[in-house]
TORPA-4810 file (N, C-alpha, C, O; in nm, 3 decimals):
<nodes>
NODE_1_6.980_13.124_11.278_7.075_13.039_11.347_7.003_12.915_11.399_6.912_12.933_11.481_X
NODE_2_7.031_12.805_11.363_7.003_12.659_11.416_6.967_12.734_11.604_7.007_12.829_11.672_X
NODE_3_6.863_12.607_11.618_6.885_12.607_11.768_6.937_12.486_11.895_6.864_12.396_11.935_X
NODE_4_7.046_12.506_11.931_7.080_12.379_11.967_7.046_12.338_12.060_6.941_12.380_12.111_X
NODE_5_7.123_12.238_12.121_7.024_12.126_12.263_7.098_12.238_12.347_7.193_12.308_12.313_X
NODE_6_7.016_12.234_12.485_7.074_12.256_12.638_7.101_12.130_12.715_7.016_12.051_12.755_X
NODE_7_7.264_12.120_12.732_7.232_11.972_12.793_7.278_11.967_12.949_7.399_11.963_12.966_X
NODE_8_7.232_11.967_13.013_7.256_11.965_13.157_7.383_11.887_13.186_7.408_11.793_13.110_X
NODE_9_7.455_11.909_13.271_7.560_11.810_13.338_7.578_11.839_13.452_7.647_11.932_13.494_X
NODE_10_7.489_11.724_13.541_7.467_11.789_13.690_7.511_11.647_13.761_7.535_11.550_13.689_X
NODE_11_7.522_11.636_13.913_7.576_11.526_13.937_7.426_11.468_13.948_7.329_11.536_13.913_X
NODE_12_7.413_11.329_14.001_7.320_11.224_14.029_7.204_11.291_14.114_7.082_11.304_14.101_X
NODE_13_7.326_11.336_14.232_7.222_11.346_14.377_7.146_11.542_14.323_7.072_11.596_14.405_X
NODE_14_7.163_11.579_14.256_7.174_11.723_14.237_7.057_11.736_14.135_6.982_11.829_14.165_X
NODE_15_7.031_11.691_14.059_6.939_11.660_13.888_6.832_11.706_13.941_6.784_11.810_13.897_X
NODE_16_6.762_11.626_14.065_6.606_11.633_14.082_6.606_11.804_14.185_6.501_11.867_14.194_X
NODE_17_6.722_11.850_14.244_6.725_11.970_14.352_6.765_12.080_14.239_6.776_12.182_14.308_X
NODE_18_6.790_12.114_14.122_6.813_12.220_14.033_6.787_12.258_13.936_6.860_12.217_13.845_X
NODE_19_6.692_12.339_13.903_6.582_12.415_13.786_6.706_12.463_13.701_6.786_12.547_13.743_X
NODE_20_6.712_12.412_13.597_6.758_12.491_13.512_6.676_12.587_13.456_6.554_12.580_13.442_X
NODE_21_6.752_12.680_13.424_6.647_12.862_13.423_6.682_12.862_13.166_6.745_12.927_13.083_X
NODE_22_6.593_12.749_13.170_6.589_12.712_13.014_6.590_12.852_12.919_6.646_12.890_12.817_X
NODE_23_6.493_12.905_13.016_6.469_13.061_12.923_6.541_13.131_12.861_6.548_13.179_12.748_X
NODE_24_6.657_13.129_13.049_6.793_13.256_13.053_6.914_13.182_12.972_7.012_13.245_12.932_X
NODE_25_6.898_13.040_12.950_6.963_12.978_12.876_6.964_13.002_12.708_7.063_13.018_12.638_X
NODE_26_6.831_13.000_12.668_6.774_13.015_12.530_6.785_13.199_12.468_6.759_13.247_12.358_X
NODE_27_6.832_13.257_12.590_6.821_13.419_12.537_6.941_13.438_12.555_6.991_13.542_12.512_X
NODE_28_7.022_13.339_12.625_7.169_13.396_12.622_7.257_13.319_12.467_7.360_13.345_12.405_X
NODE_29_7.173_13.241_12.457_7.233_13.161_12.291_7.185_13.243_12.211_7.271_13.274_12.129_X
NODE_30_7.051_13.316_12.187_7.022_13.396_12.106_7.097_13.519_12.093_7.139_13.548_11.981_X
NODE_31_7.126_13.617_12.219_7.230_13.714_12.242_7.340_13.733_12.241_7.384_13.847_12.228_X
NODE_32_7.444_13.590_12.258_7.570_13.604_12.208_7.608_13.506_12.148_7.729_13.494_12.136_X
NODE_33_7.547_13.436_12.108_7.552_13.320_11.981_7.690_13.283_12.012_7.785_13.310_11.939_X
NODE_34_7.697_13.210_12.143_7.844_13.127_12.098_7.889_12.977_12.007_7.818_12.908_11.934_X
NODE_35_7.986_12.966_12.033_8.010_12.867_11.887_7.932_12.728_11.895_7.878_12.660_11.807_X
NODE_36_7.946_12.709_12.050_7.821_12.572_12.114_7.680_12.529_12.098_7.611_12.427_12.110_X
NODE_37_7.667_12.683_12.056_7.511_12.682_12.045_7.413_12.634_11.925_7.290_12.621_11.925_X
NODE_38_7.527_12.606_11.804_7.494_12.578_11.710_7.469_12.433_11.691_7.420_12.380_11.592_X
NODE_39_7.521_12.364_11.829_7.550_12.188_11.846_7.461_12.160_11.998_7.347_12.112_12.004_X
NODE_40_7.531_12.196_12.096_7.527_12.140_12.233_7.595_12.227_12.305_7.716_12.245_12.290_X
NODE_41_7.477_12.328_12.446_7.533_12.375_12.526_7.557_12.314_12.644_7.463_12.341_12.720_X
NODE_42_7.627_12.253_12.690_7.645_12.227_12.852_7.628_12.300_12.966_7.698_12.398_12.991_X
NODE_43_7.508_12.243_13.063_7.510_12.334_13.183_7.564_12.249_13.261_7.541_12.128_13.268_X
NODE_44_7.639_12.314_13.323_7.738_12.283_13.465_7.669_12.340_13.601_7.590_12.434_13.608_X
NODE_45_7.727_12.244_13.726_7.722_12.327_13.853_7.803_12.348_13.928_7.866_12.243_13.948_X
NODE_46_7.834_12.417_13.976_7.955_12.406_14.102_7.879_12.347_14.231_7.838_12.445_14.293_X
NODE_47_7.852_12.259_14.281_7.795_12.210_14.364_7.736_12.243_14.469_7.626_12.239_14.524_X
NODE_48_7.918_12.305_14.494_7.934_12.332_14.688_7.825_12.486_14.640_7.789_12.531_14.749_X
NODE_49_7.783_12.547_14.562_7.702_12.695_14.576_7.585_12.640_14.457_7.483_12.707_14.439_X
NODE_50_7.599_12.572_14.416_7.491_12.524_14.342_7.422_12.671_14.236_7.306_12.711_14.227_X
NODE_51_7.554_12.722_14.166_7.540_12.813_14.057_7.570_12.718_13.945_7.643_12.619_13.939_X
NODE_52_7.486_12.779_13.855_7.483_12.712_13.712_7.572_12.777_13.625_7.563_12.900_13.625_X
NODE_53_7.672_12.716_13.534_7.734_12.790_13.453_7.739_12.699_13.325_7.680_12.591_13.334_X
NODE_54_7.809_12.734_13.195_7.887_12.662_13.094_7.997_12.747_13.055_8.010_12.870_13.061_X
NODE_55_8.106_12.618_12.995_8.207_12.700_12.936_8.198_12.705_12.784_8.181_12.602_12.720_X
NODE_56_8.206_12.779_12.748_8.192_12.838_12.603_8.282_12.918_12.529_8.382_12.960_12.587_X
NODE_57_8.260_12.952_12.386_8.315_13.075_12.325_8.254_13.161_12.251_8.164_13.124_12.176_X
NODE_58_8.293_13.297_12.261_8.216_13.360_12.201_8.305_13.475_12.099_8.425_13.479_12.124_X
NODE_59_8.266_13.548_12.010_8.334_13.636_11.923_8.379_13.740_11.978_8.300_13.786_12.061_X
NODE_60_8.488_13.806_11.965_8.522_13.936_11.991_8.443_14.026_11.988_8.432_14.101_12.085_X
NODE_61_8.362_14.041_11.868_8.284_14.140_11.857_8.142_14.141_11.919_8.064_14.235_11.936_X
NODE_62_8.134_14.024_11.943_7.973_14.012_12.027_8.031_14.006_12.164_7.941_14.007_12.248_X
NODE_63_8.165_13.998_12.222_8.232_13.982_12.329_8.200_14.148_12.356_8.110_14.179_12.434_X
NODE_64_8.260_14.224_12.304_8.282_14.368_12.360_8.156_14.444_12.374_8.137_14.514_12.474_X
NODE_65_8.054_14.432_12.265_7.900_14.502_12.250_7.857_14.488_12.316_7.783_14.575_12.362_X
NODE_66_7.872_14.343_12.384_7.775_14.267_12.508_7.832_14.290_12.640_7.757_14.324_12.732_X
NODE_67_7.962_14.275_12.662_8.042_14.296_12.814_8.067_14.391_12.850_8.096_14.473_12.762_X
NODE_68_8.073_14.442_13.003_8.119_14.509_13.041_8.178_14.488_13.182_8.113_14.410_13.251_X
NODE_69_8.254_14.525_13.223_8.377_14.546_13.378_8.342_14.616_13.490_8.390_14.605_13.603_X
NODE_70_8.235_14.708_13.441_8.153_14.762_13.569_8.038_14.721_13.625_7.919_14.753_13.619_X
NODE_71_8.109_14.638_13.685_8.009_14.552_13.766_8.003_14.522_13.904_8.086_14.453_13.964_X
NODE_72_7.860_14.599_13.976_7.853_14.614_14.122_7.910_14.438_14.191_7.895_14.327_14.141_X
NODE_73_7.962_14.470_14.293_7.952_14.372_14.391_7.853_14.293_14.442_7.860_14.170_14.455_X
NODE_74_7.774_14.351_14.467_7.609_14.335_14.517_7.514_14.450_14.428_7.484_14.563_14.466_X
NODE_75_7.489_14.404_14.338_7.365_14.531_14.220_7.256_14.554_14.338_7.204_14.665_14.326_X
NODE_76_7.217_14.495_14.424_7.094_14.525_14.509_7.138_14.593_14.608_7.115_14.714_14.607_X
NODE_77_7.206_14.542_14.709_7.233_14.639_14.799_7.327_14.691_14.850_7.326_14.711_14.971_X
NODE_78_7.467_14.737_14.749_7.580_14.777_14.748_7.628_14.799_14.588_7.724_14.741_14.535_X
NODE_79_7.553_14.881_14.533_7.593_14.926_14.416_7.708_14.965_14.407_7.778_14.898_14.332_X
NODE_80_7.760_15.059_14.464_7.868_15.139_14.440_7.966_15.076_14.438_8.056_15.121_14.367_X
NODE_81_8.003_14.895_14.541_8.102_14.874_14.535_8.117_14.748_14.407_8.051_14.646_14.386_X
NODE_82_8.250_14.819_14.330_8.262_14.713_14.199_8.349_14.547_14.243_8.412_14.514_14.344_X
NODE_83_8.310_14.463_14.099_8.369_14.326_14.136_8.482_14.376_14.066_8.568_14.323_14.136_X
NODE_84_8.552_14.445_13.971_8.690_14.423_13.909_8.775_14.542_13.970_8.735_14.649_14.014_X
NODE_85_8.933_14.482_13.960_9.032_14.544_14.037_9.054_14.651_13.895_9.013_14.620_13.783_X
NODE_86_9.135_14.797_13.929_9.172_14.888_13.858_9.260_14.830_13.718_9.368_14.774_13.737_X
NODE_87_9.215_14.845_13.602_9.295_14.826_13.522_9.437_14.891_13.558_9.454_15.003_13.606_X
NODE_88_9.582_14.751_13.506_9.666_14.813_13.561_9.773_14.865_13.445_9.883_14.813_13.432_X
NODE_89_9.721_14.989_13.351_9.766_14.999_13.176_9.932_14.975_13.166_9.995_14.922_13.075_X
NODE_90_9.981_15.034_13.292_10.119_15.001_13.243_10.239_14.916_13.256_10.357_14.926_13.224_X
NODE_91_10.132_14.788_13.343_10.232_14.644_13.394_10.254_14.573_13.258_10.168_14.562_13.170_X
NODE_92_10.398_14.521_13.250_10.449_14.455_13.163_10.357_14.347_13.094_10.349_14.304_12.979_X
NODE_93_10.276_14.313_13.241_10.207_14.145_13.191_10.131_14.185_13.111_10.132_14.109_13.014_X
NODE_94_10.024_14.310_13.092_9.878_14.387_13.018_9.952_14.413_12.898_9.895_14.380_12.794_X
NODE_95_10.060_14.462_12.889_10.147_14.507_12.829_10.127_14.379_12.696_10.063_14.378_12.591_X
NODE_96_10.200_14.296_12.753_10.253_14.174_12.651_10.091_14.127_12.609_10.066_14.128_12.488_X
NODE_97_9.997_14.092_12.691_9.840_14.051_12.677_9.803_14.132_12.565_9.769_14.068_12.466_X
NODE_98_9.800_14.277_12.555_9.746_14.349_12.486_9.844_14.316_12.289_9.788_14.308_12.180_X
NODE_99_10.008_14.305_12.323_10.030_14.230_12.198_10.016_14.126_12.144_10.020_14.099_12.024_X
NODE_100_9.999_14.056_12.237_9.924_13.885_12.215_9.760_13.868_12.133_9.719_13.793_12.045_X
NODE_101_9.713_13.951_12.192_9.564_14.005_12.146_9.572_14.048_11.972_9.510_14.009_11.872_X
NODE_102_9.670_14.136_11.993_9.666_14.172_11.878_9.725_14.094_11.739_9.683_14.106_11.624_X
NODE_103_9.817_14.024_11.780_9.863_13.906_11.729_9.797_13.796_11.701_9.852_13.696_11.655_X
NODE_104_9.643_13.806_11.734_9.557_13.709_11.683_9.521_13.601_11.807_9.454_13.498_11.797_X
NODE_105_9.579_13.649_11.916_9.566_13.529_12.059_9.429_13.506_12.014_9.370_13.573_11.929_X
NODE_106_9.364_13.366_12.106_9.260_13.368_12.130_9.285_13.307_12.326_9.359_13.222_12.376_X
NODE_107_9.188_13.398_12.383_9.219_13.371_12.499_9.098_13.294_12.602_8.987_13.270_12.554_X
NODE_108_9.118_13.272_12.691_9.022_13.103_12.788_9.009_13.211_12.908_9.042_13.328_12.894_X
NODE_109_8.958_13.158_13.021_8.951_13.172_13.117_8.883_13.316_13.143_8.927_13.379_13.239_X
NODE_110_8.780_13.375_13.068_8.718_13.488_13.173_8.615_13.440_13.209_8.581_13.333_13.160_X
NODE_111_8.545_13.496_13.292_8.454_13.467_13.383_8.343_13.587_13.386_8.349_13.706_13.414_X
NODE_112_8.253_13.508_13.347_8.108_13.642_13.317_8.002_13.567_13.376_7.985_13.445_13.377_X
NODE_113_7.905_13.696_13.445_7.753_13.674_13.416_7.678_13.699_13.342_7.673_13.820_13.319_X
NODE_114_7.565_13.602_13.252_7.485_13.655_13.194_7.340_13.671_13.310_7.297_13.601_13.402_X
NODE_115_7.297_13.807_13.245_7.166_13.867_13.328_7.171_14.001_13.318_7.256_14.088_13.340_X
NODE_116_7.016_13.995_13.266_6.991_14.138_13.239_6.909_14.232_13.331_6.851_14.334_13.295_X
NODE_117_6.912_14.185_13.446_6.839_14.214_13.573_6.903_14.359_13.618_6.838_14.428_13.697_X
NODE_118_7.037_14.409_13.566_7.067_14.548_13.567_7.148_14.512_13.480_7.189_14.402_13.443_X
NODE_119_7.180_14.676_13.431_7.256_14.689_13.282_7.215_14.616_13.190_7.301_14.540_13.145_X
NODE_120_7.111_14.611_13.141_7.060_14.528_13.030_7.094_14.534_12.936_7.062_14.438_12.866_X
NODE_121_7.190_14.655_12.862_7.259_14.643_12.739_7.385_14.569_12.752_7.448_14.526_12.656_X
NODE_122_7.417_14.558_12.870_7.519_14.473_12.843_7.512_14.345_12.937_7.547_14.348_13.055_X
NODE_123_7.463_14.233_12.872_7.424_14.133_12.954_7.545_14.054_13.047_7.543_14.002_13.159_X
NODE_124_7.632_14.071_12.961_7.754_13.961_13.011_7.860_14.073_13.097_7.934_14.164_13.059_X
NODE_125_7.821_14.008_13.251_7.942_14.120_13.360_8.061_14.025_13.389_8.055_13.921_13.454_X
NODE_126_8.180_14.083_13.324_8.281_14.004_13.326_8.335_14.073_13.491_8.356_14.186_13.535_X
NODE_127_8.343_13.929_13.545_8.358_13.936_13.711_8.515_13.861_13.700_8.574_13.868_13.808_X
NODE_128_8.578_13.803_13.611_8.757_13.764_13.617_8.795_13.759_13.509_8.736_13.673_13.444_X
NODE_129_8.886_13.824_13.444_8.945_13.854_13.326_8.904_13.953_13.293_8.812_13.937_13.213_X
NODE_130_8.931_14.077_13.320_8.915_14.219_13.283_8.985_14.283_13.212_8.935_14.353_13.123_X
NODE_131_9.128_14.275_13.233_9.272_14.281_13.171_9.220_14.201_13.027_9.162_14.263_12.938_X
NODE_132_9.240_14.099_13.020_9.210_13.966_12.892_9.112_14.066_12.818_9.133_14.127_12.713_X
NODE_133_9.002_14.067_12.898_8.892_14.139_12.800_8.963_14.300_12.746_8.966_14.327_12.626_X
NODE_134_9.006_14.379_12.832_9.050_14.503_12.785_9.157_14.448_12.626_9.165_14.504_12.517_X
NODE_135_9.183_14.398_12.646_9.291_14.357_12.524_9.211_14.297_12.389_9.248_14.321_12.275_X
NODE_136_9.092_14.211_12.425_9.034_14.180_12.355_8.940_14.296_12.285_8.880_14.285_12.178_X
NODE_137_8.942_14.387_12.354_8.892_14.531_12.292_8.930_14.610_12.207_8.876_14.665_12.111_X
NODE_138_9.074_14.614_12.272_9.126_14.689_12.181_9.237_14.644_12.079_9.329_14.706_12.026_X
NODE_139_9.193_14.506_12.070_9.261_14.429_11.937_9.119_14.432_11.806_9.118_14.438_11.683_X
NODE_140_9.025_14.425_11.901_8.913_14.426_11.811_8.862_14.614_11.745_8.780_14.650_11.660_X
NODE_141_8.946_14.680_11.822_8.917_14.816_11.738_9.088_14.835_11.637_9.124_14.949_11.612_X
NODE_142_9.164_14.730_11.596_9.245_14.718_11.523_9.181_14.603_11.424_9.260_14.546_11.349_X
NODE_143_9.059_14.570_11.419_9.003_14.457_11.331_9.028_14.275_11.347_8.998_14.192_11.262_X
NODE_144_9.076_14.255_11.447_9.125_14.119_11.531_8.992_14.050_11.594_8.946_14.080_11.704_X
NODE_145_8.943_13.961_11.513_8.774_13.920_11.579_8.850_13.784_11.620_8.871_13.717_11.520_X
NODE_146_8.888_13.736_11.717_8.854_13.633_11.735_8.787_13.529_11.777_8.685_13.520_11.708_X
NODE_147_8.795_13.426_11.875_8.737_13.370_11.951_8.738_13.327_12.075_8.813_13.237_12.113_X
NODE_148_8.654_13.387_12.150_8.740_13.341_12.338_8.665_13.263_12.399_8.552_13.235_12.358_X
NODE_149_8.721_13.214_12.510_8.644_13.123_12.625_8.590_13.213_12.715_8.651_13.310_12.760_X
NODE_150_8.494_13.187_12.738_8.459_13.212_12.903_8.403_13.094_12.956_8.394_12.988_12.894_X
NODE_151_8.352_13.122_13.110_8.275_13.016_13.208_8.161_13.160_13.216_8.178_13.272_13.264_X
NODE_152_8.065_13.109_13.160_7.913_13.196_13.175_7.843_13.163_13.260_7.791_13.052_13.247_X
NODE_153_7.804_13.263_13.409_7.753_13.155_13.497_7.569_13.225_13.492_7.552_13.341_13.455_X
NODE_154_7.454_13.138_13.531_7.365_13.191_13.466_7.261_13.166_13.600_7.268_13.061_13.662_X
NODE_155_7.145_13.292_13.645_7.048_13.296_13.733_7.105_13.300_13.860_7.036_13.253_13.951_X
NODE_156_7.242_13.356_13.895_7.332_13.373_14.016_7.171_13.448_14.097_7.079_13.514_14.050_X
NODE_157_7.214_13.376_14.285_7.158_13.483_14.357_7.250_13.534_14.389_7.362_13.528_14.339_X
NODE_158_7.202_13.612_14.506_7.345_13.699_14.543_7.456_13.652_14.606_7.564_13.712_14.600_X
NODE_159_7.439_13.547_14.670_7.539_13.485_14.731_7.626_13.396_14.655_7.743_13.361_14.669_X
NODE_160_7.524_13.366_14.562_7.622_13.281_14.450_7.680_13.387_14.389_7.795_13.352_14.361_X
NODE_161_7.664_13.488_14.356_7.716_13.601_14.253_7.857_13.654_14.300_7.960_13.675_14.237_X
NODE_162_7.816_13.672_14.468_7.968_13.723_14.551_8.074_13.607_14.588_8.187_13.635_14.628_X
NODE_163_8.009_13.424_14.565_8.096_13.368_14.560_8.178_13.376_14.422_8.300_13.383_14.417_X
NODE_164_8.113_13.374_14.339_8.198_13.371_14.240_8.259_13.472_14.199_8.340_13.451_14.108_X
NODE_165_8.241_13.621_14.252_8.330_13.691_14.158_8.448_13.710_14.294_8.530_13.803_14.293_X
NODE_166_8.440_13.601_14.414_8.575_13.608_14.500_8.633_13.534_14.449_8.744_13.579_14.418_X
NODE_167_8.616_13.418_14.414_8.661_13.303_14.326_8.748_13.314_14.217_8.844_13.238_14.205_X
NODE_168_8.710_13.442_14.100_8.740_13.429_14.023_8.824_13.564_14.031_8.902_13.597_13.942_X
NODE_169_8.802_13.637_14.142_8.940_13.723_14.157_9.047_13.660_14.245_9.155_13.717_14.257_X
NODE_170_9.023_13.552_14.303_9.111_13.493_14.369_9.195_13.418_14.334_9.300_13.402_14.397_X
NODE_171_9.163_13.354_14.221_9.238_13.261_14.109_9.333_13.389_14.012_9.436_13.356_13.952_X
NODE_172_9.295_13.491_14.011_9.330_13.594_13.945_9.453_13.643_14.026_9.570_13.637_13.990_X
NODE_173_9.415_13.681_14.115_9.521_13.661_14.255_9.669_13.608_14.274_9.772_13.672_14.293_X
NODE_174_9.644_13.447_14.260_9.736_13.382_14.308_9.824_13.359_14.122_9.946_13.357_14.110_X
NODE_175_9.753_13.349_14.033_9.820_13.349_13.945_9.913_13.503_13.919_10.030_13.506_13.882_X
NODE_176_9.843_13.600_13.943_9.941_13.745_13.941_10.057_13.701_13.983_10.161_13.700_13.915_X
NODE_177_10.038_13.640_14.162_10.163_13.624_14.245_10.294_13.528_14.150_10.415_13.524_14.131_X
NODE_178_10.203_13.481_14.123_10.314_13.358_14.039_10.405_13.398_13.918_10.472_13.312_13.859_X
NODE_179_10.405_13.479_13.895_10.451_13.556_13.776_10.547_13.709_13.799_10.612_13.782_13.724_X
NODE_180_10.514_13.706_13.943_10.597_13.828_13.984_10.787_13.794_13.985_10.865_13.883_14.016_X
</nodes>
């Protein structure tokens, strides 16, 4: 596989205050080879927490091998408690997601970490879109590979890690409400 550029996109005042972690960048293109990687990956920041992410896509099938939903809150010092809410198998909305999936959707918006700092077989902890991903699973054990988005956020500490997976259950949140 070609190796493509890492291209930073950071603001002005921010460039000279943030290490990009090139490494965790270069092993996460090697490990789930998304479609960017073959051109130009973009690193992003969220400022106000100064976590690094990009948005990308990646395959179904390197989506499911690689992800997983059980994912501590705090891996260091609160294992037990997880970032994703109970799959909910028999709400209409999972319902329709899961035929959409299968119908060839390709779907945006989950939200993962890459890091292999625990669970190392599965690098990418999907912290919003759990539901999305469950569907993307099991469209892909009906032979449905497609292609999805995520926002991959990369070298989280912990505080960046628990902002974002409030963030991204919170957006998860208010969109549920909206649909009720």
């Amino acid at each position: 596989m070609k190796q493509g550029i890492i291209k930073p996109v950071l603001p002005v005042d921010l460039q000279t205050q943030l290490s990009i972690p090139e490494a965790l960048l270069s092993n996460f293109i090697e490990i789930c080879q998304p479609s960017e990687s073959a051109d130009v990956l973009h690193v992003f920041v969220d400022a106000r927490t100064s976590a690094l992410y990009s948005e990308c896509h990646i395959s179904a099938v390197k989506l499911a091998a690689l992800a997983t939903t059980d994912v501590p809150l705090d891996p260091d010092d609160q294992p037990e408690y997880r970032a994703n809410r109970e799959i909910v198998a028999d709400h209409v909305a999972f319902k329709a997601m899961k035929t959409d999936a299968k119908g060839r959707r390709s779907f945006s918006n989950i939200v993962a970490e890459f890091t292999t700092e625990f669970d190392p077989e599965h690098p990418l902890k999907i912290i919003g879109g759990q539901h999305r991903f469950e569907a993307i699973r099991e469209a892909l054990d009906e032979g449905i590979n497609e292609v999805h988005g995520l926002k991959v956020y990369f070298g989280l500490t912990s505080e960046q890690r628990l902002d974002a997976q409030l963030i991204s259950n919170t957006v998860i949140a208010e969109i549920g409400r909206a649909h009720v």
